[in-house]
C-alpha positions as a Python dict, from the first residue, in 0.01 Angstrom:
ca = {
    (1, 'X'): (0, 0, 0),
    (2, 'X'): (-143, -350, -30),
    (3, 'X'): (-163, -378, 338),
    (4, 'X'): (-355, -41, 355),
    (5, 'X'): (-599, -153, 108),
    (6, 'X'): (-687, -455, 247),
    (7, 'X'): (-736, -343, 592),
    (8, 'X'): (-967, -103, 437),
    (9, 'X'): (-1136, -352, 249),
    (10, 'X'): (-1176, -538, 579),
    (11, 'X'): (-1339, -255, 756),
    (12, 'X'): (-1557, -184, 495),
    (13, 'X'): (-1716, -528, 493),
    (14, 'X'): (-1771, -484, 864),
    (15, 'X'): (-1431, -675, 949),
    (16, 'X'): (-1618, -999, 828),
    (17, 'X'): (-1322, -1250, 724),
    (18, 'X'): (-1222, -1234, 376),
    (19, 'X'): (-1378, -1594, 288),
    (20, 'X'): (-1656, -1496, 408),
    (21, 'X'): (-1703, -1239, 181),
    (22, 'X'): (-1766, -1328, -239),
    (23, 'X'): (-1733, -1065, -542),
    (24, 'X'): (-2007, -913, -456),
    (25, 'X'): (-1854, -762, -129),
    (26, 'X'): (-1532, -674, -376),
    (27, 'X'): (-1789, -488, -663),
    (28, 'X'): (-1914, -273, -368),
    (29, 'X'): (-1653, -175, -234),
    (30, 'X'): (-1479, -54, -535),
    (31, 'X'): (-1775, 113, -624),
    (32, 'X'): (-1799, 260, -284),
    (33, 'X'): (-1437, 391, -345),
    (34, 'X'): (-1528, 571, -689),
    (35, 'X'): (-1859, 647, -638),
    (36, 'X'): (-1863, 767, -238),
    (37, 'X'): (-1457, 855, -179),
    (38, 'X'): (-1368, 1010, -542),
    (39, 'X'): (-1088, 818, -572),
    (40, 'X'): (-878, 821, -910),
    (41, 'X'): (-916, 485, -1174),
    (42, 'X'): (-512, 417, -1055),
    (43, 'X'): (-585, 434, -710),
    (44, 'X'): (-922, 186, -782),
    (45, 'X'): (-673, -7, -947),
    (46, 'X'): (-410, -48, -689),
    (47, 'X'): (-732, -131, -430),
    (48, 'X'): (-854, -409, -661),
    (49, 'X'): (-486, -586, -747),
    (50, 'X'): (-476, -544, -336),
    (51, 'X'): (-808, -742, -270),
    (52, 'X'): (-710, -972, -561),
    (53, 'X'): (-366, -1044, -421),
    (54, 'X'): (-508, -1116, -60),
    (55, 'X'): (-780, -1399, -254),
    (56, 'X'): (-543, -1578, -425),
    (57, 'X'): (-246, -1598, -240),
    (58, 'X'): (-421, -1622, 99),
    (59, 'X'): (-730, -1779, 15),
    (60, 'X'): (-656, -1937, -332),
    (61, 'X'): (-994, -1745, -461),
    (62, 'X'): (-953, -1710, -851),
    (63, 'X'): (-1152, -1310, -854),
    (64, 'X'): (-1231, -1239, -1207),
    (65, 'X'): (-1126, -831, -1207),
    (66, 'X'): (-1231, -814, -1603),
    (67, 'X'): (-1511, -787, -1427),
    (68, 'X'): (-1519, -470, -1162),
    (69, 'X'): (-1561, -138, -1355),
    (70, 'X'): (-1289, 119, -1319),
    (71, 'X'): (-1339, 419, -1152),
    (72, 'X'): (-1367, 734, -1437),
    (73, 'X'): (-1211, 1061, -1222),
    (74, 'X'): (-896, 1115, -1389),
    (75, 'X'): (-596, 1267, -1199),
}
């Protein structure tokens, strides 16, 4: 699932490289995901520990995700 969601992340930034890209990049897309695709807060959630996981391990970013807002379509 991670691998899924970063790809996707990837494409949606225009297949920029991830340290290329900042929080700002990260707060779109998420909000593209609620806002544009409908997705549910868990799958938001699974997205964002995705593009979280690929920072730190892979890029040793520190992304603060207190501070992305959670998608509010429920199941």
């Amino acid at each position: 699932a991670f691998l899924y969601w970063i790809r996707f992340y990837i494409r949606f930034t225009g297949k920029r490289l991830p340290r290329e890209t900042a929080a700002t990049e990260v707060r779109a897309f998420l909000t593209y995901l609620a806002d544009e695709l409908h997705v549910a807060g868990n799958t938001q959630g699974v997205a964002l520990n995705a593009v979280v996981f690929l920072y730190h391990k892979f890029l040793g970013v520190n992304l603060d995700e207190r501070s992305f807002a959670p998608a509010t379509k429920q199941r």
